[in-house]
PDB file of N, CA, C and O in Angstrom, chain B, residues numbered from 101:
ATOM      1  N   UNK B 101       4.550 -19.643  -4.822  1.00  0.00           N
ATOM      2  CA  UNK B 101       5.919 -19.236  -4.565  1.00  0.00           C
ATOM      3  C   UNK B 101       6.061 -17.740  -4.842  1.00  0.00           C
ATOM      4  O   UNK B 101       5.660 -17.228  -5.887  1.00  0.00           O
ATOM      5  N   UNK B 102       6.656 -17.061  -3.847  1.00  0.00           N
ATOM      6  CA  UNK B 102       6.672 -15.712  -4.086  1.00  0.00           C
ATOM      7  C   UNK B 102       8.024 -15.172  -4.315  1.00  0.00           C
ATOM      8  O   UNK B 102       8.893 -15.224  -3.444  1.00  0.00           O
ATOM      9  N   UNK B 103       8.233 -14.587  -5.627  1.00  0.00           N
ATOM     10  CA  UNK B 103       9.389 -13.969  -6.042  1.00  0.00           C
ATOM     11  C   UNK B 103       9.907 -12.488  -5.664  1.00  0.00           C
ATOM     12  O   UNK B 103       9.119 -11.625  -6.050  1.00  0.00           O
ATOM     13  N   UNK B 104      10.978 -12.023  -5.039  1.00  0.00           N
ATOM     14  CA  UNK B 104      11.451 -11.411  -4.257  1.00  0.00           C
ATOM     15  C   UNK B 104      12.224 -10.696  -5.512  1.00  0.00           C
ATOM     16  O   UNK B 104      13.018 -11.337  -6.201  1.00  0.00           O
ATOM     17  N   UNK B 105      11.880  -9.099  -5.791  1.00  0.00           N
ATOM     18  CA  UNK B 105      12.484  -8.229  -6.415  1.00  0.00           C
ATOM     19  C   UNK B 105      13.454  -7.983  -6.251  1.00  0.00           C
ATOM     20  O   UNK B 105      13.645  -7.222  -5.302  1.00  0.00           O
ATOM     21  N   UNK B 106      14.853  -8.523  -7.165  1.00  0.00           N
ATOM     22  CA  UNK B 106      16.233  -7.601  -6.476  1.00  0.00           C
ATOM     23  C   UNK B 106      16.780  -6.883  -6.948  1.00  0.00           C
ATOM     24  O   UNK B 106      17.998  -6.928  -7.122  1.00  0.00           O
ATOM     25  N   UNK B 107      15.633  -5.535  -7.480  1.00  0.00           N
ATOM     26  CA  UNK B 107      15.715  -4.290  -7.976  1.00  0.00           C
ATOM     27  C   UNK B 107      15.452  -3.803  -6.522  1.00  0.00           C
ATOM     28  O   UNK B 107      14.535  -4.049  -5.738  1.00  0.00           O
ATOM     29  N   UNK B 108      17.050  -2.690  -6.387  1.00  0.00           N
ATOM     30  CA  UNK B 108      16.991  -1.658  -5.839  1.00  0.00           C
ATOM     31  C   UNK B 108      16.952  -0.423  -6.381  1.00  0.00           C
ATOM     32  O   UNK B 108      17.553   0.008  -7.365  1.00  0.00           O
ATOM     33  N   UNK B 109      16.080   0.185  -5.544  1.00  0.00           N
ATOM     34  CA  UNK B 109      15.849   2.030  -6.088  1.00  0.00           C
ATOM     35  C   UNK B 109      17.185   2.724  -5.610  1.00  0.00           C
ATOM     36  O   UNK B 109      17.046   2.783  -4.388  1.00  0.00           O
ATOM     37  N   UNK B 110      17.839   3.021  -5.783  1.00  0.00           N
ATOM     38  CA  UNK B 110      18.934   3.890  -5.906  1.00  0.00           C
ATOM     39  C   UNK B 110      18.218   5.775  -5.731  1.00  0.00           C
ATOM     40  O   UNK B 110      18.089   6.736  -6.489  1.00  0.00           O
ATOM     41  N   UNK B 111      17.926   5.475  -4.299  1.00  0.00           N
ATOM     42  CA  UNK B 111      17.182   7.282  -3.886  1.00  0.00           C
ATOM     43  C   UNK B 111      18.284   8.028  -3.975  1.00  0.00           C
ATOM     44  O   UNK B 111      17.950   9.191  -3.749  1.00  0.00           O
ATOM     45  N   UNK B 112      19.374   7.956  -4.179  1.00  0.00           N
ATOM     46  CA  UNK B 112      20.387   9.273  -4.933  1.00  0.00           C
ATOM     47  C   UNK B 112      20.156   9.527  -6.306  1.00  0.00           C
ATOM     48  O   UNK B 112      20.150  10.660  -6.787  1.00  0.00           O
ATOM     49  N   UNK B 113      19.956   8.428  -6.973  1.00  0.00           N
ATOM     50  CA  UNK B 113      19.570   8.804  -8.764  1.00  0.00           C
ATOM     51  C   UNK B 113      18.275  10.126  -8.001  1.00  0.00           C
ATOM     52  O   UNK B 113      18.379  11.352  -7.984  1.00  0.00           O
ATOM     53  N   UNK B 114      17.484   9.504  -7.618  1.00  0.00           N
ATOM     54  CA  UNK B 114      15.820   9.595  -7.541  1.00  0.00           C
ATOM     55  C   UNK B 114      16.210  11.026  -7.158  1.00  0.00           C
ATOM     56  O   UNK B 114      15.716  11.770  -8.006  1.00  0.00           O
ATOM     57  N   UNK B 115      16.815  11.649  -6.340  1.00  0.00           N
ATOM     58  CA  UNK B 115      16.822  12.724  -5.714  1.00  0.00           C
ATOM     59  C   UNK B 115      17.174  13.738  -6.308  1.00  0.00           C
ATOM     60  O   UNK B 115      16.738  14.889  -6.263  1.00  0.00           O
ATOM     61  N   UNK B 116      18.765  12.842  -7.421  1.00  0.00           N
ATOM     62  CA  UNK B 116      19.274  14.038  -8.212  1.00  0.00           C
ATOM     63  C   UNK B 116      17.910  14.386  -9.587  1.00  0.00           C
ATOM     64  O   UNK B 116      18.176  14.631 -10.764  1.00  0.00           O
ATOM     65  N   UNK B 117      17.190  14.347  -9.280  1.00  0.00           N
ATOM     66  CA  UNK B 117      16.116  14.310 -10.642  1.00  0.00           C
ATOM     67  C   UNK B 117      15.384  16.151 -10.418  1.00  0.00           C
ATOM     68  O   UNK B 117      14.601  16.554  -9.557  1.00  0.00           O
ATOM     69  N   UNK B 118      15.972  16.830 -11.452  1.00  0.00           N
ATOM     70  CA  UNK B 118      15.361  17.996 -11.438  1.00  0.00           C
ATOM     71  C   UNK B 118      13.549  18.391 -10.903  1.00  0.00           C
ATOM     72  O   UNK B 118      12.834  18.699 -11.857  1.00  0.00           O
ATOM     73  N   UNK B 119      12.825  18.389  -9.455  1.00  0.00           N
ATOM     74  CA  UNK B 119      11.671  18.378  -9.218  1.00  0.00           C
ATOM     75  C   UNK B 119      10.943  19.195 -10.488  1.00  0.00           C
ATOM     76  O   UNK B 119       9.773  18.902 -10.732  1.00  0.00           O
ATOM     77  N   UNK B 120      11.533  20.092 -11.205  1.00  0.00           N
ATOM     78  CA  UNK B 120      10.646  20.727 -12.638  1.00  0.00           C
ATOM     79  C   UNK B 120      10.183  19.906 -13.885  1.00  0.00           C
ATOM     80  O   UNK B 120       9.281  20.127 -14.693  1.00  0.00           O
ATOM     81  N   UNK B 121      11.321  18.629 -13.755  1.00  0.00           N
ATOM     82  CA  UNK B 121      10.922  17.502 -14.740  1.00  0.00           C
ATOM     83  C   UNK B 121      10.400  17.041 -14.327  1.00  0.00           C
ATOM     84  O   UNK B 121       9.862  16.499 -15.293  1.00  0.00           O
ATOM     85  N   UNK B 122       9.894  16.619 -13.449  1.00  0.00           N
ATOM     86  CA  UNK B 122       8.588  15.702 -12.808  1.00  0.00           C
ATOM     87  C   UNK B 122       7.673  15.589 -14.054  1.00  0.00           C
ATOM     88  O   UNK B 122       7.556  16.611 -14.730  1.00  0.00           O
ATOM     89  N   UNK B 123       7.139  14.688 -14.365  1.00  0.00           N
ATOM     90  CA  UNK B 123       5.525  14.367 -14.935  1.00  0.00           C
ATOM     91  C   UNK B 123       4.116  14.116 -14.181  1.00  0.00           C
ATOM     92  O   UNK B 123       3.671  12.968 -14.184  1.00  0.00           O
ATOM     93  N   UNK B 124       3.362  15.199 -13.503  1.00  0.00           N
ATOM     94  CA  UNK B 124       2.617  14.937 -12.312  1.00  0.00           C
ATOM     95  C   UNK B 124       1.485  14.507 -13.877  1.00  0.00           C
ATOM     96  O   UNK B 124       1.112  13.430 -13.410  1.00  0.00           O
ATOM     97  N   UNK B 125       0.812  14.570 -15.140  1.00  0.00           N
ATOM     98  CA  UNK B 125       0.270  14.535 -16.006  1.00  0.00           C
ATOM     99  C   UNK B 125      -0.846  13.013 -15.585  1.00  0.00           C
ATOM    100  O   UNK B 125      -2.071  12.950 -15.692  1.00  0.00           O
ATOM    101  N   UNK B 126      -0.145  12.231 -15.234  1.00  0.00           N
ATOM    102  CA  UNK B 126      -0.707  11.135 -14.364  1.00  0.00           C
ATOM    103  C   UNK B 126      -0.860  10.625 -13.284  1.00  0.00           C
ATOM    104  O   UNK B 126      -0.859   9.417 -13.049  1.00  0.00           O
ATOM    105  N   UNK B 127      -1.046  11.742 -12.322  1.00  0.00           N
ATOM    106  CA  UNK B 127      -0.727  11.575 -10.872  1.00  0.00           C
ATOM    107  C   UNK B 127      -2.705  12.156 -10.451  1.00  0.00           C
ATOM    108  O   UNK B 127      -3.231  13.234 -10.731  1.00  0.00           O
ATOM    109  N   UNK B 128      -3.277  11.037  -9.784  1.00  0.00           N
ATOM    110  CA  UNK B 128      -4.632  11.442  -9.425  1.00  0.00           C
ATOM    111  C   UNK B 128      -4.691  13.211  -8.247  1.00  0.00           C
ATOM    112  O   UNK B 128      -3.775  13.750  -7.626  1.00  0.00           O
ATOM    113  N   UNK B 129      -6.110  13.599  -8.384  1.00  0.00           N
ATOM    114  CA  UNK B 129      -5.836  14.948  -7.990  1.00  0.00           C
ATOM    115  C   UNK B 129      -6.302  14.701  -6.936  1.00  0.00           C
ATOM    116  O   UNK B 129      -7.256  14.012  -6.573  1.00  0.00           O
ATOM    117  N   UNK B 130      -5.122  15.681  -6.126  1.00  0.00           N
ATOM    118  CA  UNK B 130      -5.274  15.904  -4.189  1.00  0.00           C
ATOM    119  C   UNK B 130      -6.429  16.454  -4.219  1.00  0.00           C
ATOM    120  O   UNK B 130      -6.408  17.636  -4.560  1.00  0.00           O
ATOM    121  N   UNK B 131      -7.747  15.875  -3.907  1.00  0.00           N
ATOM    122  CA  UNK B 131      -9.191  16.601  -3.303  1.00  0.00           C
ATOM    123  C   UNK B 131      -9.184  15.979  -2.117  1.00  0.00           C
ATOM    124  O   UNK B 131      -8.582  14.944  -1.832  1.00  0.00           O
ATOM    125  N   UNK B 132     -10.294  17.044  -1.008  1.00  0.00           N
ATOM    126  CA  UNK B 132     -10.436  16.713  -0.005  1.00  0.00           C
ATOM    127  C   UNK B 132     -10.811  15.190   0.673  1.00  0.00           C
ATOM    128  O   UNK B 132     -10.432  14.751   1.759  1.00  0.00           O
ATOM    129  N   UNK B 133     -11.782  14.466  -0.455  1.00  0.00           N
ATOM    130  CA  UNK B 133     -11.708  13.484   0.211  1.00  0.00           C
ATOM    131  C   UNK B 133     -10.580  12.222  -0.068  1.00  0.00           C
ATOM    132  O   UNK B 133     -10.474  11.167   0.557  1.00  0.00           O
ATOM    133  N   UNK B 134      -9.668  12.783  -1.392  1.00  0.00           N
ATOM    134  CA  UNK B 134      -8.582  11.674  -1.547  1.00  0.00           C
ATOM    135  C   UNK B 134      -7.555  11.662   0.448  1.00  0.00           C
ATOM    136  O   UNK B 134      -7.171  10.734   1.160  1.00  0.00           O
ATOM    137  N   UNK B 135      -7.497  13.416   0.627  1.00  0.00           N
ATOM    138  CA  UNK B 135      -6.367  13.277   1.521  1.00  0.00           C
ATOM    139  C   UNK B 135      -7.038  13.086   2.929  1.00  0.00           C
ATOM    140  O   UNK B 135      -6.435  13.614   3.863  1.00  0.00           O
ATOM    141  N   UNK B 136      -8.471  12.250   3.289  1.00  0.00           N
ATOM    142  CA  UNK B 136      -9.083  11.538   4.110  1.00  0.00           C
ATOM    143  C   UNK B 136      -8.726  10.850   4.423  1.00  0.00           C
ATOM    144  O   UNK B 136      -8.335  10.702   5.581  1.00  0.00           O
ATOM    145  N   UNK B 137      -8.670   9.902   3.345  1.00  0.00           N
ATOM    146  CA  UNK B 137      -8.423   8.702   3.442  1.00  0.00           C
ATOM    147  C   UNK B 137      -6.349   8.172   3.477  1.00  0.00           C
ATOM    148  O   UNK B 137      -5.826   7.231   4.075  1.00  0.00           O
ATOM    149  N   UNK B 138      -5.708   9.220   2.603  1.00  0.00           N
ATOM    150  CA  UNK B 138      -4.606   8.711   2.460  1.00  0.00           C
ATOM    151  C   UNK B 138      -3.652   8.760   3.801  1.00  0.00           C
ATOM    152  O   UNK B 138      -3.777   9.532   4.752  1.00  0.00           O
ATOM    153  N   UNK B 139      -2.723   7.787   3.633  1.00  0.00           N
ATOM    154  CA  UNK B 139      -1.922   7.866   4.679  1.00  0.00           C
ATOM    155  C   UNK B 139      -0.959   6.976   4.335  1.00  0.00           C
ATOM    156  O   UNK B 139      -1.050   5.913   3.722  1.00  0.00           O
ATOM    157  N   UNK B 140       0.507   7.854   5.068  1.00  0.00           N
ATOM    158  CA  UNK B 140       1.407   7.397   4.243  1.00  0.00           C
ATOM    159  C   UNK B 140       2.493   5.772   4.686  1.00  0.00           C
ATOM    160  O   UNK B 140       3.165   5.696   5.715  1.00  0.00           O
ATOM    161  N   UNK B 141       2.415   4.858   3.819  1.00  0.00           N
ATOM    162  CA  UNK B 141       2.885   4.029   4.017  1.00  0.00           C
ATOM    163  C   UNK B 141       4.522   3.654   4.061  1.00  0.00           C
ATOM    164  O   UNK B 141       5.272   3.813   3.097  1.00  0.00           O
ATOM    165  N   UNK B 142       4.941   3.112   5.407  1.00  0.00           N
ATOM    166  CA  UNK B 142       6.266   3.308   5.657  1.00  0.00           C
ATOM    167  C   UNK B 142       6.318   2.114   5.909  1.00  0.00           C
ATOM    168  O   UNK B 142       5.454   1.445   6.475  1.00  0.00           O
ATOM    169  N   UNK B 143       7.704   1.647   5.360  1.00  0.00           N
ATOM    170  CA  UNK B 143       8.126  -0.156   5.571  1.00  0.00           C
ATOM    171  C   UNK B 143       8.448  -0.219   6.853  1.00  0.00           C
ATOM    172  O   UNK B 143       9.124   0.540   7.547  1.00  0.00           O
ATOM    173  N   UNK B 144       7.888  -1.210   7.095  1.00  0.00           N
ATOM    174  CA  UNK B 144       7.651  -2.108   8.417  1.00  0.00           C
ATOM    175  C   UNK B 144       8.182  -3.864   8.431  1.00  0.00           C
ATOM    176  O   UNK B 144       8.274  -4.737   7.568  1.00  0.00           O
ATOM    177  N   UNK B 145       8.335  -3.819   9.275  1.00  0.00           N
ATOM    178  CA  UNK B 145       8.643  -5.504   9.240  1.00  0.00           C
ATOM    179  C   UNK B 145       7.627  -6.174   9.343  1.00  0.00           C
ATOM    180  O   UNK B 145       6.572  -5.692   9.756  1.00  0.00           O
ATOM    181  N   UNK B 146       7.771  -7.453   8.969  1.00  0.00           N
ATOM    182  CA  UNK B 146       6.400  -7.805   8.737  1.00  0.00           C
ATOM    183  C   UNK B 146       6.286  -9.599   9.614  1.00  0.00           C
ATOM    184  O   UNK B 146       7.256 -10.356   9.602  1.00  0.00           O
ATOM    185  N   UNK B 147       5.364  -9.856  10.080  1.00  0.00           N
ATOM    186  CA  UNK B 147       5.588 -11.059  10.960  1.00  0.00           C
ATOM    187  C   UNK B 147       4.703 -11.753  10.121  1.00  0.00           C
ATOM    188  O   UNK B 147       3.621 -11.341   9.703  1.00  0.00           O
ATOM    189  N   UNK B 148       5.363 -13.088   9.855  1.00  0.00           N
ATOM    190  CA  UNK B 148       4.610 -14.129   9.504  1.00  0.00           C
ATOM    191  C   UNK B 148       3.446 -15.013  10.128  1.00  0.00           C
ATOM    192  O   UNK B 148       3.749 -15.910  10.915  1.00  0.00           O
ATOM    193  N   UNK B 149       2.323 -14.813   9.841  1.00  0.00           N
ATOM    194  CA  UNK B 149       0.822 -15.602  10.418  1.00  0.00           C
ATOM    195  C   UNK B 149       0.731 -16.484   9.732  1.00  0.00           C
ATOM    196  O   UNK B 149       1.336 -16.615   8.668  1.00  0.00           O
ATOM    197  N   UNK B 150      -0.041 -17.248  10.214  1.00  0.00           N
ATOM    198  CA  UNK B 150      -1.368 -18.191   9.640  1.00  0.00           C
ATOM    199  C   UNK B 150      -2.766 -17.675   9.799  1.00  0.00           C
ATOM    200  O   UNK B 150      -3.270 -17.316  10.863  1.00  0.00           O
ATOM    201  N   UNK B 151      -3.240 -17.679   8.813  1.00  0.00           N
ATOM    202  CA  UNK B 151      -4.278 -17.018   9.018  1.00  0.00           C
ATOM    203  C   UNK B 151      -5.593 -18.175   8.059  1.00  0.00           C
ATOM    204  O   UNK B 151      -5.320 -18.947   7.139  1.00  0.00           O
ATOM    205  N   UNK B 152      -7.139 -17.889   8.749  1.00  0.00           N
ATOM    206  CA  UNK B 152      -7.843 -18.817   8.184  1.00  0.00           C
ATOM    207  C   UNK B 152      -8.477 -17.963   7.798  1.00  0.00           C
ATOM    208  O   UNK B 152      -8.646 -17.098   8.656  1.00  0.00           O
ATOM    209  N   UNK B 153      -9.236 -17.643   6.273  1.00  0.00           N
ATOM    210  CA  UNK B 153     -10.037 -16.498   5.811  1.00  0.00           C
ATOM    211  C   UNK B 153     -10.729 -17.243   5.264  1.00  0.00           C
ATOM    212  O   UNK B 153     -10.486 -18.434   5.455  1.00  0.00           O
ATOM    213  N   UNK B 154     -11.792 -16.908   4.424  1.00  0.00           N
ATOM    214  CA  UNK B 154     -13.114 -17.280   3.860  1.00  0.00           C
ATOM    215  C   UNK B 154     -12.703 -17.336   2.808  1.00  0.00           C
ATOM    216  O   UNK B 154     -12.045 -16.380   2.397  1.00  0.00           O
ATOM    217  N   UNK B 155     -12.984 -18.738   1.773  1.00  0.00           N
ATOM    218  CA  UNK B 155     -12.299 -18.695   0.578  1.00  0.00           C
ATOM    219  C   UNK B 155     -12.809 -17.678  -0.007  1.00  0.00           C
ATOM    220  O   UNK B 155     -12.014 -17.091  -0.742  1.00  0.00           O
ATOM    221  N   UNK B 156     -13.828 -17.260   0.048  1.00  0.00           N
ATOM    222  CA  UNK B 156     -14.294 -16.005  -1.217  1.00  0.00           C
ATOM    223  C   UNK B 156     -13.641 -14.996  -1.211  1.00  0.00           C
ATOM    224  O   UNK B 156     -13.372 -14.336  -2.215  1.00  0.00           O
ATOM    225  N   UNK B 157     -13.196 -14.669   0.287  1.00  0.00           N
ATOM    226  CA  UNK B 157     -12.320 -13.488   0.457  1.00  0.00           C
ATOM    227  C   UNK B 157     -10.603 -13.875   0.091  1.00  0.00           C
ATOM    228  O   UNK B 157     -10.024 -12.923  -0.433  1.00  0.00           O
ATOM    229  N   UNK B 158     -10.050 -14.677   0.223  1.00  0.00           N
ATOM    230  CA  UNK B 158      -8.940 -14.993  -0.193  1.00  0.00           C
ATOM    231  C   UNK B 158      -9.152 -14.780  -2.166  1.00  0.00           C
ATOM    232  O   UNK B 158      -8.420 -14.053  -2.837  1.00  0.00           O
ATOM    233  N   UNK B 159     -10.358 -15.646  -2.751  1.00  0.00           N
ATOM    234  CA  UNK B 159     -10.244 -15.413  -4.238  1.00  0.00           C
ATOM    235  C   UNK B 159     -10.319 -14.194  -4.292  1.00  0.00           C
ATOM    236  O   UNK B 159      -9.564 -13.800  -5.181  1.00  0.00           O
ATOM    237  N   UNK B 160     -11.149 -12.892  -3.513  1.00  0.00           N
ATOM    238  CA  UNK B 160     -11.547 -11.899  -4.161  1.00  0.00           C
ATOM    239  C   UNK B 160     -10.219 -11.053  -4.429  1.00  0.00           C
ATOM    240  O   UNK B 160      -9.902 -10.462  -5.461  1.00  0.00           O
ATOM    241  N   UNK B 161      -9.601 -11.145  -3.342  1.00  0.00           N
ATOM    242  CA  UNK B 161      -8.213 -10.626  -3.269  1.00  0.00           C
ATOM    243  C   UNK B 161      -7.170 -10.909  -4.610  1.00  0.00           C
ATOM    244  O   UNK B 161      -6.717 -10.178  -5.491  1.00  0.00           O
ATOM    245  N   UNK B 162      -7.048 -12.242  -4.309  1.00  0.00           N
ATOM    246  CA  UNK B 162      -5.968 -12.744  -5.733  1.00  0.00           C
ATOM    247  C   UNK B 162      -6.743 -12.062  -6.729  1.00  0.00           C
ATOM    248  O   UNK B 162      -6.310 -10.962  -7.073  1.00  0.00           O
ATOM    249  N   UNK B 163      -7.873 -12.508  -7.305  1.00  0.00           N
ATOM    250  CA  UNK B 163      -8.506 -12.050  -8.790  1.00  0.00           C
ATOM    251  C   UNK B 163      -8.279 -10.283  -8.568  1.00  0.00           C
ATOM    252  O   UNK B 163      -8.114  -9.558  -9.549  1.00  0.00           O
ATOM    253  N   UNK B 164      -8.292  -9.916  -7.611  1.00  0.00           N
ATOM    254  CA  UNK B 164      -7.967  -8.382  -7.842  1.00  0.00           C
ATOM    255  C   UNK B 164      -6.773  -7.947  -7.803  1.00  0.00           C
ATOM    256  O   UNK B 164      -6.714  -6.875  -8.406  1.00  0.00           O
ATOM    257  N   UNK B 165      -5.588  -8.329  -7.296  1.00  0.00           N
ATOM    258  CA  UNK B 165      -4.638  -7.747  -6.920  1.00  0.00           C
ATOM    259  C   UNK B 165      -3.190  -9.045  -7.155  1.00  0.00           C
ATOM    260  O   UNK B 165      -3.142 -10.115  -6.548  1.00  0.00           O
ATOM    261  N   UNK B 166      -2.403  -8.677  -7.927  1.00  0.00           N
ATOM    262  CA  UNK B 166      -1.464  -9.902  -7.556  1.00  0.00           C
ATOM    263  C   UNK B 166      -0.650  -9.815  -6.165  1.00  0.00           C
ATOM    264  O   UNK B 166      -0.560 -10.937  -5.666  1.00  0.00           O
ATOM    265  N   UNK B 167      -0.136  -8.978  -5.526  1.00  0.00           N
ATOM    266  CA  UNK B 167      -0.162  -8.690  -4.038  1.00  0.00           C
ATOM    267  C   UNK B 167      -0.828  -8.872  -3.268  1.00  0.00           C
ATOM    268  O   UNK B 167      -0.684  -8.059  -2.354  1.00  0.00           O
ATOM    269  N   UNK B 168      -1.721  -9.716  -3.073  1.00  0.00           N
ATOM    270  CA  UNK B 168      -3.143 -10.076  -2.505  1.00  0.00           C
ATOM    271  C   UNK B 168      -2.524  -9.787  -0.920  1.00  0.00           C
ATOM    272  O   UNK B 168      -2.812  -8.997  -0.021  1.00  0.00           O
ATOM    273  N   UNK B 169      -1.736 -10.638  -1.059  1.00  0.00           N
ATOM    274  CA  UNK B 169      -1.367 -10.420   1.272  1.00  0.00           C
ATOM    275  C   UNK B 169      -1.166  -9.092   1.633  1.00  0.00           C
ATOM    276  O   UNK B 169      -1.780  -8.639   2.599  1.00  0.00           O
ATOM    277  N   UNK B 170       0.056  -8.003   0.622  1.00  0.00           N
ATOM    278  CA  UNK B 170      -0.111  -7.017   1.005  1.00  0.00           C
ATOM    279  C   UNK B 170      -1.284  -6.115   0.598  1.00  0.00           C
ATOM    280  O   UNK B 170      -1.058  -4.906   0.555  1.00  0.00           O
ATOM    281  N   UNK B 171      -2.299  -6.487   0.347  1.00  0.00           N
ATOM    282  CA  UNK B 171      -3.811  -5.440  -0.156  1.00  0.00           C
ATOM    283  C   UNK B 171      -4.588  -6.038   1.209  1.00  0.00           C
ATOM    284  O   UNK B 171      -5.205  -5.269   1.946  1.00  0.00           O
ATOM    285  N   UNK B 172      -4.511  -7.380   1.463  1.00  0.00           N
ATOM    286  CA  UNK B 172      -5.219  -7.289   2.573  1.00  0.00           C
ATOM    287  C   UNK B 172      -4.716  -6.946   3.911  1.00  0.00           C
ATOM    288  O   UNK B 172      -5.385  -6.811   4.935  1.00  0.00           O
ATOM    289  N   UNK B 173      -3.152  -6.795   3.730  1.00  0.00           N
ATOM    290  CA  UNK B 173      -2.794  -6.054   4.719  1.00  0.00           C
ATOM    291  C   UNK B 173      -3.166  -4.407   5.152  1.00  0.00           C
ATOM    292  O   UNK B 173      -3.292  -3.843   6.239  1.00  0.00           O
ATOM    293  N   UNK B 174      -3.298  -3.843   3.382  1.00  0.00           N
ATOM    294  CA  UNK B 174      -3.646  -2.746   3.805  1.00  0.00           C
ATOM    295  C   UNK B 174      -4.970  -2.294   3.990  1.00  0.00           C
ATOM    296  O   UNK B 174      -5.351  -1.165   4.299  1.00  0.00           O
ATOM    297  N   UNK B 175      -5.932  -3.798   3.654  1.00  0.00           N
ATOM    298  CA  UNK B 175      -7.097  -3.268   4.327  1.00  0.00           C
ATOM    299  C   UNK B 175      -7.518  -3.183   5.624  1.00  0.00           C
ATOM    300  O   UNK B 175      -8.439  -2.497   6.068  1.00  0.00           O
ATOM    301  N   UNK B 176      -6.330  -4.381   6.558  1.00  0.00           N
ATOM    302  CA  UNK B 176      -6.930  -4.138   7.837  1.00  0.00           C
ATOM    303  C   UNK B 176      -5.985  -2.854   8.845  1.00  0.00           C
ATOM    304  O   UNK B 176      -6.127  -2.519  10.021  1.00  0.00           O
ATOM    305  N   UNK B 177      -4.930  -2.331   7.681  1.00  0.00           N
ATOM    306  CA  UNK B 177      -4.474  -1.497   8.200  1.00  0.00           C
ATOM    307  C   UNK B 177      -5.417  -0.042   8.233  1.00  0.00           C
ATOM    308  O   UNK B 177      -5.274   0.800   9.120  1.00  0.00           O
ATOM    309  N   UNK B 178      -6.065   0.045   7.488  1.00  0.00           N
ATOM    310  CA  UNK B 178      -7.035   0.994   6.881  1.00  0.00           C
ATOM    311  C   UNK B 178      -7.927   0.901   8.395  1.00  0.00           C
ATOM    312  O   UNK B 178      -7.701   1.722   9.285  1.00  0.00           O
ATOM    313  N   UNK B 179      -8.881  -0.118   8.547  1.00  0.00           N
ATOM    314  CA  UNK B 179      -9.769  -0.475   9.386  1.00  0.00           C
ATOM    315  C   UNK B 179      -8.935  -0.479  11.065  1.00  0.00           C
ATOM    316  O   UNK B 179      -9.571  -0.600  12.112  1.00  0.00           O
ATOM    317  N   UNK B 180      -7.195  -0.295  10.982  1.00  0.00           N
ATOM    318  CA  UNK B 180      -6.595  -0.451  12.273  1.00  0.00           C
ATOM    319  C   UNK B 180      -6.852   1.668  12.503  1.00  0.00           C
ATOM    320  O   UNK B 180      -7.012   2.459  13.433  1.00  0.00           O
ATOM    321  N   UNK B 181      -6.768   1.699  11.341  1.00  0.00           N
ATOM    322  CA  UNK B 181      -6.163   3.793  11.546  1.00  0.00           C
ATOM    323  C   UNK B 181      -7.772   4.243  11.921  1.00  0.00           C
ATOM    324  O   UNK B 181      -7.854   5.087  12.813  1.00  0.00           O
ATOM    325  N   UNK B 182      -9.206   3.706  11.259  1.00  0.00           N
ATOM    326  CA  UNK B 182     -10.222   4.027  11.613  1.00  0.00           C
ATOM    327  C   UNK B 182     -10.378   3.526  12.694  1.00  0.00           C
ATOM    328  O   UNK B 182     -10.377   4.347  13.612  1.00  0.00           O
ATOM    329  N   UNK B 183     -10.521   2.448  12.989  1.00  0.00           N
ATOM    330  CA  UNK B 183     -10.758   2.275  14.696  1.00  0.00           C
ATOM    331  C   UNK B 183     -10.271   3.101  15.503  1.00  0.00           C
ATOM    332  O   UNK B 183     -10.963   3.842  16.201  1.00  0.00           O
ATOM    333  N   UNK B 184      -8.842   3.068  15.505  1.00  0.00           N
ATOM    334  CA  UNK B 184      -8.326   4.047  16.095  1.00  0.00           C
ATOM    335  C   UNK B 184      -8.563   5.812  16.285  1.00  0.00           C
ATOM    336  O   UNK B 184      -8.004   6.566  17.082  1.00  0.00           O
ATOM    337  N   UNK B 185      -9.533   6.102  15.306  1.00  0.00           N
ATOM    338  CA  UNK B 185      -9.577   7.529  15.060  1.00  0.00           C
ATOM    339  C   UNK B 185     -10.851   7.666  15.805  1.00  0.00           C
ATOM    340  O   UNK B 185     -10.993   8.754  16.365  1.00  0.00           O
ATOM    341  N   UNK B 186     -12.082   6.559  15.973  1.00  0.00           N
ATOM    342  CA  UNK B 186     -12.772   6.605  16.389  1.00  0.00           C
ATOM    343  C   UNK B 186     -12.876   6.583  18.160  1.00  0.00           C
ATOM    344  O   UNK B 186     -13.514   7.363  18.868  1.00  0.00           O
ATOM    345  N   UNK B 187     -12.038   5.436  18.577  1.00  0.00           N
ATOM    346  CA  UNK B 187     -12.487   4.641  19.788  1.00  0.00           C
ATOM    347  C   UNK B 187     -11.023   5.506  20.925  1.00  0.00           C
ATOM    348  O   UNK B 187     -10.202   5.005  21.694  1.00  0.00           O
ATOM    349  N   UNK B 188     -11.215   6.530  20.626  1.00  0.00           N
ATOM    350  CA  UNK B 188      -9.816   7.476  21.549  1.00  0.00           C
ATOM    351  C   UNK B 188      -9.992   7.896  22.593  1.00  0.00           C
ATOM    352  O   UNK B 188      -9.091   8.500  23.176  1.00  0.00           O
TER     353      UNK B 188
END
């Protein structure tokens, strides 16, 4: 059963936030090959599948991630932006 956050971010607090107070202290560092790979994720709607996967790959997911559907979403989104970069 999947529980549905009904915490909203309030992006006017977020905005009024002085950018000098920021804490970047824990924020990983922009090197060339982080901004390779990154790309920025924008909400989308999302369509409900059925899908048949390999149990190992379904456990590997859960034991790693409690978001498991959206991690494997973003792996085949990952593998949708490389194909694409390749096969043009």
């Amino acid at each position: 059963m999947k529980i549905k956050s009904t915490k909203k971010i309030d992006w006017d607090k977020v905005d009024a936030i002085p950018e000098n107070s920021y804490n970047y202290d824990e924020s990983p560092e922009l090197t060339e090959e982080f901004l390779k790979i990154a790309f920025i994720r924008k909400p989308t709607h999302k369509k409900p599948v059925s899908l048949r996967l390999d149990e190992d790959i379904v456990d590997f997911f859960k034991k790693t991630n409690k978001q498991y559907q959206s991690k494997i979403n973003d792996v085949l989104r990952a593998y949708k932006i490389a194909y694409e970069k390749t096969h043009h």
